[in-house]
N, C-alpha and C positions, 0 to 999 in steps of 0.2 A: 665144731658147732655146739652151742647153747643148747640144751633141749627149750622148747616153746616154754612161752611163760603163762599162767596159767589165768585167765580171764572171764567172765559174764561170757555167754553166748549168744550170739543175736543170730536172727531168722529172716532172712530176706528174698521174697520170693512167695509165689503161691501154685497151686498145681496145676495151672498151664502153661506156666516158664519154669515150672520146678524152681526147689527151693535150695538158696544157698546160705549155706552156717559159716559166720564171720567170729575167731576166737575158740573157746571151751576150754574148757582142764577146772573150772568151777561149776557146782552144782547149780544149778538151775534154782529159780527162788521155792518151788514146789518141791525142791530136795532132787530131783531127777539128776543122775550125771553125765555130764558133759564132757568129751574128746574133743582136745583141740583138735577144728577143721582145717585141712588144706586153705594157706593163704591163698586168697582171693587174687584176681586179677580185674580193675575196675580202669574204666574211661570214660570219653566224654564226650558227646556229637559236638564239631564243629557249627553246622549249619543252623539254621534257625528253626525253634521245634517248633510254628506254626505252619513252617512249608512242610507240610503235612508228608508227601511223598518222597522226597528228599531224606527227611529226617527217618522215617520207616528203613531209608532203603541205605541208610547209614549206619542204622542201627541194627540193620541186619547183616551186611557186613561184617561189621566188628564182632560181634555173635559168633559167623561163620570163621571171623578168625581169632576164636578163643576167649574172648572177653567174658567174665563170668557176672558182670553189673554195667548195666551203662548208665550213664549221669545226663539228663539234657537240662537244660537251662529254661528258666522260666519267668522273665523279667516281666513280663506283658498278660495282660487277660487273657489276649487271640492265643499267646501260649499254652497254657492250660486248658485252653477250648479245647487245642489242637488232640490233647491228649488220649483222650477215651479212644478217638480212631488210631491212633500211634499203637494204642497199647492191645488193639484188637488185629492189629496185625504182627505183632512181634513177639516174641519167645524168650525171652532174657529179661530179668528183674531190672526196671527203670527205677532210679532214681530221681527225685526231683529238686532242681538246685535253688536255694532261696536265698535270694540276698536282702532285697530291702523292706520287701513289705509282704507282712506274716498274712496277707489276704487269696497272695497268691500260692500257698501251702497249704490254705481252707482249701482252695479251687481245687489242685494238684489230687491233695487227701481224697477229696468227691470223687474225682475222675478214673481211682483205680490206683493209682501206683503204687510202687514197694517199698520206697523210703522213702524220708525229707531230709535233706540237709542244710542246715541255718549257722548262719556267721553270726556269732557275738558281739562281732564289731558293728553290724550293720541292723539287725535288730534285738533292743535292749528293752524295750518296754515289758515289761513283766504281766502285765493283763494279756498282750499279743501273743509275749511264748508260750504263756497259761492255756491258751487256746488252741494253740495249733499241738502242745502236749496232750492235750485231751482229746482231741480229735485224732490223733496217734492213738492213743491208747485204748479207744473205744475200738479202732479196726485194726490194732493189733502189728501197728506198725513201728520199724525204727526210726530215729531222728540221728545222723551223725552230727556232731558238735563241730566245725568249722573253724579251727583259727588258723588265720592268713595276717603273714607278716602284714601284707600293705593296706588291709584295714582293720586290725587291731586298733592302731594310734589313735589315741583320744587326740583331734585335731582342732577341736571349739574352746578347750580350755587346758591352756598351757598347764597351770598349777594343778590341775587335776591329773594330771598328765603324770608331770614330777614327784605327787602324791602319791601313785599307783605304782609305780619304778621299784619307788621302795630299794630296799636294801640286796633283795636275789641276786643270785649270780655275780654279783660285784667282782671276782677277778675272773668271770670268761667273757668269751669272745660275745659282743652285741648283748653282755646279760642284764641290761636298761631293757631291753625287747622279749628274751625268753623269761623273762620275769614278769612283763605285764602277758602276756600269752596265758601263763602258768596263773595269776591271777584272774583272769577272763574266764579261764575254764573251770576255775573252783567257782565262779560268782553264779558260772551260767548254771553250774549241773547242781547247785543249792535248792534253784528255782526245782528241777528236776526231781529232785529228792522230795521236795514238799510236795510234790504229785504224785510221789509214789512212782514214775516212772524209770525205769531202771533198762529198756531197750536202746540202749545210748552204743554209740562209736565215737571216738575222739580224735581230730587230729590237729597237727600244731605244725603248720608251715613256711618256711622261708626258702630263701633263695640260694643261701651260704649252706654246703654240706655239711661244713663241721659244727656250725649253730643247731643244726637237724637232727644231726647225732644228739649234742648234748641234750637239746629241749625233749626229744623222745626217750633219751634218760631218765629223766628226771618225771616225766609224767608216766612211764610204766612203774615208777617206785608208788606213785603219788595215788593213781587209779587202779582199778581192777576193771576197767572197760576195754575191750577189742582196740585197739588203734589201728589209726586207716594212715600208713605211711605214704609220703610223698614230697618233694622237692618244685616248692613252687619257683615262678618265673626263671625259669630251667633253660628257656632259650633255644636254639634250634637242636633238633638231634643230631649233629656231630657233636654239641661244645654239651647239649645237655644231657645227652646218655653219659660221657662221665661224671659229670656232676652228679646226677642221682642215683647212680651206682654204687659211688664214694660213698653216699651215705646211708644209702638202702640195703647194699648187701653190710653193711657194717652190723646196719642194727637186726639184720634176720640172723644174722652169726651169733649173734648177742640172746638169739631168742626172744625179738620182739619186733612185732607185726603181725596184724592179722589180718590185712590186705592191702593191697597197694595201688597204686599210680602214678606210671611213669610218666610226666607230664612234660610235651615238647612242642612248640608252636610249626607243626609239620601235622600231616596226615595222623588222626589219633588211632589207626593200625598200627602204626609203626610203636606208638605206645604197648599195644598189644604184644605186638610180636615182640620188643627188648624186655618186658616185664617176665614175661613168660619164659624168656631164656632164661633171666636172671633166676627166675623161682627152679629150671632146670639145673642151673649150673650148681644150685645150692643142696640138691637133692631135697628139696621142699615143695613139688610137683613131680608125677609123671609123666614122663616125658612124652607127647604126641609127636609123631613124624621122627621126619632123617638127625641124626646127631650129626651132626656133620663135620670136619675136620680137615684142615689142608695144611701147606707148610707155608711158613711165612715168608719176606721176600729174602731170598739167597741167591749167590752167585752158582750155585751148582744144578739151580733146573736146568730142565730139557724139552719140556714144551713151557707151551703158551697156559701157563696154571692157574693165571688169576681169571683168564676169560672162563675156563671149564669152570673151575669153581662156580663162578657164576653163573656159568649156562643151567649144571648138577642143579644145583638151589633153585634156580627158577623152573626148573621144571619137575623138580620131586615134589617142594614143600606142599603141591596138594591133590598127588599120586597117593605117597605113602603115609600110610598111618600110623603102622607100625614105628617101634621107639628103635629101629636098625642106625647101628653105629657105620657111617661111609666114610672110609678116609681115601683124599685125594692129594696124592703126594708126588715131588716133581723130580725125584731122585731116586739112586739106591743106597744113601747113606742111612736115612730115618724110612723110608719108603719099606723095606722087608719086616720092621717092630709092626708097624702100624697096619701094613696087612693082615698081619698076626692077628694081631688086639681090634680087629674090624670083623662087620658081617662081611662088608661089603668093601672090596677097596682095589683102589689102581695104586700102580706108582710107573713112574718116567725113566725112560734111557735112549739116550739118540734117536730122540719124536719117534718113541715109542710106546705104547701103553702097557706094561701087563696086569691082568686085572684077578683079581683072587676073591672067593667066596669061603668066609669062614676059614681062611688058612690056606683054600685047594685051589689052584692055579683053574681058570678054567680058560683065560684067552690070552695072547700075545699078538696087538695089533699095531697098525700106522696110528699116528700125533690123529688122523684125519677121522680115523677110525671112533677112535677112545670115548667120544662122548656119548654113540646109539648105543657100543655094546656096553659103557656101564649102568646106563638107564635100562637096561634090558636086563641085565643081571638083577638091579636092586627090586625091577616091577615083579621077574618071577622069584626071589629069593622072597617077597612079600606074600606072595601067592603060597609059596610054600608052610609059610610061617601060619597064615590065618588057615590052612590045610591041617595042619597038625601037621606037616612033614619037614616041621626044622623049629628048629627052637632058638632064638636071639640071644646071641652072646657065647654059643659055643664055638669049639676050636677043632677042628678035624687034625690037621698036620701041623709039624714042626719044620717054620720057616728059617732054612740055615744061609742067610746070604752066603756067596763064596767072599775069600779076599783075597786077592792077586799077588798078596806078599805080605810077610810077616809069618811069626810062626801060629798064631791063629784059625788060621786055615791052610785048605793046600788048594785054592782056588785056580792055579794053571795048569797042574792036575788034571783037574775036575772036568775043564772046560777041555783038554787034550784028549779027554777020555770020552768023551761024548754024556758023562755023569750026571754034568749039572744041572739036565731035565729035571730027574727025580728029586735031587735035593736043594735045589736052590731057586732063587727068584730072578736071577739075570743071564736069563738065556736070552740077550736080545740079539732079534731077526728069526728064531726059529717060531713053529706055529704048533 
């Protein structure tokens, strides 16, 4: 991993949704210093922000499942009407999205929100942005800068078009497009700089991963502004959680990003929930809840592993709080490591379950059994933990599978002796 690149800090937020820091590792324009913030996790209501209740009770949700900014749309007057009551019932920094006309950004500004977001492709009048920069600036707000593949294209005049292409990127992939992108954002934040405004996010989005990569290259060389990563028209979440993984954990490895969105034409939870792994899997977030862990498909399980799994996950993810490592495993080949290396863990032998805490064997049940007693394990090993009486990630004992043959062990032995209680993990049938 890259250490974080070092960026403007922006403030998004005010103190009855609390505030959230997007970028840092540069001094602040008043010389104060800035640490880069934990990347963000942002999304975007589905439904319509005039249906007032709906839109509240969407946005609360996503809140309750982790989202650190949510984005709603605002194409219409009744939208922005909508707001003031939206934002008097909710807890989490709104965003306001603007696409065509900087009037409904005045509105938004009025109404309370925490940031504006404007597409360069869709408004270019320089009196408009002038306006809606000012209106920012006077209460203190951010503007993210907006570029989207599918309306960057100058579409009214071809030669202008060809004009703008210019010469960028000439031998990579689509670089006719990350080139007018990368010009669009130097023309917009010109405007910007003549105002003095310098509360800015940038982002630059297509639909191709590896165009995604390059063009967020090339604009962290080029800016020192927070980037908001993301993979547009991304598609459903089966085909589009890899697509924006491919290119989202590429560029956090890299050390650039300072918040994101994983965007997928499904429920925008599920945005939530894959973004937030992604940020766990990178160690670029603390982990909330079960780490969860199982074996993939093998011909060696013993129970029914893919249903528990999913029973486990549907009924821990909002039990536990705690960051407890559960591994669910369907054998005793990998099944005794990973006990080990678990707070919390089963593994499988002849639709049997044994289930271990921290290393220490504490049950041996039936296939039938395995799913109360591991929820019951992980709910009071939780209890203990927010007790003080256990601490996450330690190891009590040394788990020594037997092995029935080779010189490795003396596993028939073991089991002849009555032994293999104390030292081993495959006593199946005993209790």
């Amino acid at each position: 991993m890259t250490p974080r690149r070092s960026t403007r800090q922006v403030r998004v937020g005010d103190e009855r949704t609390g505030v959230v820091l997007i970028g840092g590792g540069k001094p602040a324009i008043d010389g104060t210093p800035t640490t880069p913030a934990p990347v963000a996790v942002q999304t975007m209501t589905a439904g319509y922000t005039y249906d007032v209740d709906r839109c509240v009770a969407e946005i609360n949700k996503l809140a309750a499942g982790g989202a650190d900014i949510v984005r709603v749309a605002v194409p219409q007057r009744k939208d922005t009407e909508a707001l003031k009551e939206i934002l008097n019932q909710t807890r989490v920094p709104i965003v306001a999205d603007v696409h065509f006309h900087f009037q409904r950004a005045l509105e938004a500004i009025e109404a309370g929100v925490h940031k504006i977001r404007l597409n360069p492709g869709n408004i270019n009048d320089r009196d408009q942005v002038n306006s809606v920069i000012d209106a920012c600036k006077e209460r203190g707000l951010p503007i993210r800068i907006g570029v989207n593949e599918g309306s960057i294209i100058e579409r009214k005049d071809k030669q202008r078009r060809m004009t703008e292409l210019g010469k960028f990127f000439s031998e990579r992939k689509q670089g006719h497009l990350l080139a007018l992108m990368v010009v669009k954002l130097e023309e917009y934040l010109d405007i910007f700089h003549e105002r003095e405004f310098f509360d800015v996010v940038i982002s630059a989005k297509l639909m191709d991963a590896a165009s995604v990569i390059e063009v967020y290259r090339e604009i962290s060389e080029r800016f020192d502004y927070p980037l908001h990563l993301g993979v547009t028209h991304a598609g459903p979440r089966e085909t589009g959680a890899i697509r924006s993984i491919a290119a989202l954990s590429a560029l956090l490895a890299e050390g650039i990003g300072d918040t994101l969105r994983i965007s997928y034409a499904n429920d925008p939870i599920f945005e939530v929930e894959d973004g937030l792994e992604l940020l766990y899997s990178l160690d670029l977030r603390e982990r909330k809840g079960i780490d969860l862990i199982a074996c993939p498909t093998c011909g060696r399980i013993q129970v029914d592993l893919f249903t528990l799994v999913q029973n486990v996950r549907e009924k821990l993810c909002d039990e536990i709080t705690v960051p407890m490592k559960v591994a669910v495993m369907g054998c005793v080949v990998n099944g005794p490591g990973e006990a080990e290396g678990a707070d919390v863990a089963v593994f499988a032998g002849d639709r049997r379950g044994i289930i271990y805490v921290q290393g220490e064997r504490v049950a041996n049940v039936t296939e039938e059994e395995i799913l109360d007693r591991l929820l019951k394990e992980c709910r009071d090993f939780q209890s203990r933990v927010l007790g003080g009486k256990a601490k996450l990630g330690e190891k009590r004992v040394e788990i020594v599978p037997p092995d029935p043959i080779g010189e490795l062990g003396s596993g028939f032995e073991k089991i002849a002796s009555g032994d293999v209680e104390k030292t081993s993990t495959v006593t199946i049938g005993r209790t």
